[in-house]
N, C-alpha and C positions, 0 to 999 in steps of 0.2 A: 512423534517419537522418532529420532535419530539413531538411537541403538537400541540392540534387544541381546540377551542373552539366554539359548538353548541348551538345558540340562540333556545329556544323554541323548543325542538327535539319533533317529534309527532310520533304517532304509529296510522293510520288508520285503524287498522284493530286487535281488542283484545279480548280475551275471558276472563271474569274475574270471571264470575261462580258464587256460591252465599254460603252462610254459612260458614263452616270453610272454606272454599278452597278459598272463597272470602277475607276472613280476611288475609292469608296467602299471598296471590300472590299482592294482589292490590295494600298494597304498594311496594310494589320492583317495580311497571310499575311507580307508583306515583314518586319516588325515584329519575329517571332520565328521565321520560317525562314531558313536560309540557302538555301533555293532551292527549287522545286517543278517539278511536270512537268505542263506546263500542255495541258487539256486542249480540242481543238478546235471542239467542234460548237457552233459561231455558227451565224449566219443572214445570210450562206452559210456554209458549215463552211469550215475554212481546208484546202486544200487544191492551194497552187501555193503556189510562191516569193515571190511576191510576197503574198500575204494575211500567208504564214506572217513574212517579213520587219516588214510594216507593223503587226499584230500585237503582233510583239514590239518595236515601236518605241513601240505608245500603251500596251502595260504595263509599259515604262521607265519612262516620263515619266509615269506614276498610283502609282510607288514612289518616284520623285527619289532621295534620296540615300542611299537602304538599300542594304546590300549582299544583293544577292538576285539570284541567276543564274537565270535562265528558263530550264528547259530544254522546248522545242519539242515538239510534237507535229503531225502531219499526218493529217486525218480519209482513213480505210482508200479506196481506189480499187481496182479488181478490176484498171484499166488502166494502174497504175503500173511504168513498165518498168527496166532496171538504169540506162540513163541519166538518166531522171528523179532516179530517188533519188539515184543516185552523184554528179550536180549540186546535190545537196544533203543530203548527209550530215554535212554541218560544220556545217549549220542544226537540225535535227533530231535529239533523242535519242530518239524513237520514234514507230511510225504507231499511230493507235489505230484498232481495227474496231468499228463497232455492228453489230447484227442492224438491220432495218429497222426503225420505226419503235417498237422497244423501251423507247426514253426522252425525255429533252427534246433536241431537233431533231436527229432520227437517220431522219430520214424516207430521208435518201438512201445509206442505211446498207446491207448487204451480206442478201440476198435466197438461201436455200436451200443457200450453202454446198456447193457441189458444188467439188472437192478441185481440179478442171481447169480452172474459171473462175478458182479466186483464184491458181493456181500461180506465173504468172510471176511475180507480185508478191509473193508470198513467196518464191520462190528467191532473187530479188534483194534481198530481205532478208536471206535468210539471208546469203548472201557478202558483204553489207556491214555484216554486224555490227548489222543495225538490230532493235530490241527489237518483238514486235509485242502489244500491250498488245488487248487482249476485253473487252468490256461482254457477260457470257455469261448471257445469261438466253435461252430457247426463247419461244413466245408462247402456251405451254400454261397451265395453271391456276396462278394467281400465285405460291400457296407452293411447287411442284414447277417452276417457269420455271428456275430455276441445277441445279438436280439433272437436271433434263433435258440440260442443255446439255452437264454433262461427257463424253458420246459424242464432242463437235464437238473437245472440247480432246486427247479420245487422239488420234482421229485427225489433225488439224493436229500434236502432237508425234512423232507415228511419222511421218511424211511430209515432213516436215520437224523433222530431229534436231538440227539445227546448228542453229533458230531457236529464241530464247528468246521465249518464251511466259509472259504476266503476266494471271493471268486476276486482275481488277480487283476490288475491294470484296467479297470474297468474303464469304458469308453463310451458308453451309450446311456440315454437319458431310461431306457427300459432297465438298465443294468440298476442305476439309483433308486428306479421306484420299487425292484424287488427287492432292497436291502431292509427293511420295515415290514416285509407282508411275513416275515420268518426270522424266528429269535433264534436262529442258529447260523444267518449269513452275514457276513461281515468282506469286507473289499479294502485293495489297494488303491490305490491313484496314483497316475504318472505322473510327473514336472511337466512331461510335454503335452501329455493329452489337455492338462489345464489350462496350455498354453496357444495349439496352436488346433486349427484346422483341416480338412484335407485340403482346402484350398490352397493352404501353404506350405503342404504337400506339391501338390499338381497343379493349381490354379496358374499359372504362371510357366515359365518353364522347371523340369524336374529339378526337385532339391534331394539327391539320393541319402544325405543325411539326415531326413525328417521321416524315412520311411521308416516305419514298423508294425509290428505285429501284435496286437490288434492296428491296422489300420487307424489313422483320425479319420475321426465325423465331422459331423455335421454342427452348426455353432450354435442348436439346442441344445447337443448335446453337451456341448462344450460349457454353457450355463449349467447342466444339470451338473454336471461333477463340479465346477466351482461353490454351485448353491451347496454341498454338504462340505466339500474340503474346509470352503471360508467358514463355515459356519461350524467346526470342529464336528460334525457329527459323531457319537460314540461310536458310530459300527466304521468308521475308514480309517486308514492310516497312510501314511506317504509308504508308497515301495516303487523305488528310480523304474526299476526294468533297463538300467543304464545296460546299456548292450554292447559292447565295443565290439567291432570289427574292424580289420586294416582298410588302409584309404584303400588298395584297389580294389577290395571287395565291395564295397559301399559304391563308389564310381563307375563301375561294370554293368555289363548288361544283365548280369542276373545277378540283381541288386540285393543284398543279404537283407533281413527287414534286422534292424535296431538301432536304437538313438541311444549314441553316449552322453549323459550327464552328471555323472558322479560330480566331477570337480567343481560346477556348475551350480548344483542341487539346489545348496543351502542359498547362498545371494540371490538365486533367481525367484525361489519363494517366499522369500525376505522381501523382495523388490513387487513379487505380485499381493502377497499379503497386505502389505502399507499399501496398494494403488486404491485397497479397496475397505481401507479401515480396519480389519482385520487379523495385526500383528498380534493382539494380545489371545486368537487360536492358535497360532503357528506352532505353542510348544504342546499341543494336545493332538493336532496333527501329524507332527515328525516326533513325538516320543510318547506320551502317557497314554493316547489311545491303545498303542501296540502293547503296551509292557501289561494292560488290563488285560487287553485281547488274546495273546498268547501267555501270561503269567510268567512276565521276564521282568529279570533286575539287571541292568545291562553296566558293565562296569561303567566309575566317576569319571565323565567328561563332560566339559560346557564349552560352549563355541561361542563366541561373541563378534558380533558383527555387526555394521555399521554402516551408513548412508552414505557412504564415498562409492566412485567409480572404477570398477575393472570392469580392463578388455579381457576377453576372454583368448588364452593362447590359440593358436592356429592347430596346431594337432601337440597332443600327447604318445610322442612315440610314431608307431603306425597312425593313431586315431583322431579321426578330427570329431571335436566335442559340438553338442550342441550350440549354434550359436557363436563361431567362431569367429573370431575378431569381430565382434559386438561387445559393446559396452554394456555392462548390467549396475544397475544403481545400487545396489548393496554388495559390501565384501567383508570376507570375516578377516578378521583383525586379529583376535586371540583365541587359541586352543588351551585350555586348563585340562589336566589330565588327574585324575584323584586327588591328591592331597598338596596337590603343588599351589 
């Protein structure tokens, strides 16, 4: 197969940032998604109606005339009660939790996880249907921080059975085999975790554009997330975790963790898909798994793309994307937007 066309590609899981770097990146996800799940932790994190409304008002107007639905997300509160949320559950298609000060501005992030502090705020999820999406890493020894953390995800799934649970960017081969032991856990995947290793991290000398957070593993692990992506499993969906940072930040000695890939996304999972038989998952991957999983209808767009060659730009703006000036063997060709 030489070409393939994707109804409604989605990204669950995106950083878009805000001011210039907002203007910059946003649309290139607008470009070739039909929509993403946009994630909160600004400075401050969005967490009121109002943040989350204004928000979604400056990354309107940073896509203009793309068809590209936002869906909302609200940084986790231990003191979220059912009235809050139920006043904004038309706003929001999920809360997302950090552990405390586990990645970029998650300082005000949730602290020991004791099942009776976060309760009300998850009952009231649960009955409203609201997704509660984990940045689950422990703050233990960096390659064992996600393999730790799955104790926190049985317990929040036995404790609450009615709450869907998305443990985020998953990385480890223990992350995949807890996705089956609970009908209530479902997972992202990265473009890069599929892709690369820590070796290709550090193995070599430092490549400060491959670093992020969760860390890459180890290259079982790196099979275990391919064995359910290729193989469309119903409980995962693609979410980039495209993280943009400026080149001096990334380049610096206190190297910010995220790999941008938005622009990247689509051809590069197109090009791994095909290496490995594969293409005819890739639209249950980047769209119909999620729109089950969250119960979304994401405005009409199909991307079409195709076995030819692009390099990949050098930076966008400040950012240099994954994979920059490399070649990837598939590139989308056509954007169709509703009825055109």
């Amino acid at each position: 197969m030489d070409s393939l066309t994707i109804d409604r590609p989605l990204d669950m899981h995106l950083h878009l940032r805000d001011g210039e770097m907002l203007e910059v990146v946003a649309p290139l996800s607008a470009a070739h998604f039909s929509g993403a799940l946009i994630m909160p932790n600004l400075l401050p994190p969005v967490s009121d109606g109002k943040m989350l409304r204004e928000y979604g008002e400056r990354i309107a107007a940073a896509v203009g005339e793309e068809s590209f639905e936002r869906y909302m997300t609200l940084f986790f509160r231990s003191d979220y009660d059912y009235d809050f949320l139920s006043s904004l559950r038309e706003s929001i298609t999920a809360v997302k939790l950090y552990p405390a000060g586990i990645t970029t501005n998650s300082e005000g992030g949730v602290e020991g996880f004791d099942i009776a502090e976060l309760s009300e705020t998850l009952e009231a999820m649960s009955e409203l249907g609201i997704p509660l999406c984990i940045h689950g890493e422990s703050n233990g020894f960096v390659m064992d921080r996600e393999a730790e953390f799955i104790p926190v995800y049985e317990k929040l799934a036995e404790n609450f059975p009615h709450l869907k649970i998305i443990m985020e960017h998953i990385s480890t081969k223990e992350s995949v085999e807890a996705l089956d032991r609970y009908e209530n856990l479902f997972a992202t995947i990265t473009l890069h975790h599929l892709l690369i290793t820590l070796d290709d991290v550090a193995g070599g000398l430092l490549r400060p554009h491959l670093f992020c957070k969760p860390i890459a593993k180890r290259y079982e692990d790196r099979e275990a997330l391919r064995s359910v992506a290729l193989s469309a499993h119903p409980k995962v969906m693609f979410g980039s975790d495209s993280a943009p940072h400026p080149r001096n930040a990334k380049e610096a000695p206190g190297c910010a963790a995220g790999v941008f890939t938005a622009p990247i996304a689509l051809a590069a999972l197109s090009e791994l898909f095909d290496s490995h038989g594969a293409l005819d998952r890739l639209q249950a991957f980047v769209s119909d798994n999620a729109r089950r999983i969250y119960d979304i209808e994401p405005p009409a767009k199909s991307v079409e793309l195709r076995k030819e060659p692009f390099v990949v730009p050098e930076r966008f703006g400040t950012v240099v994307p994954m994979m920059a000036g490399e070649e990837i063997g598939w590139s989308v060709v056509k954007v169709t937007q509703g009825g055109e």
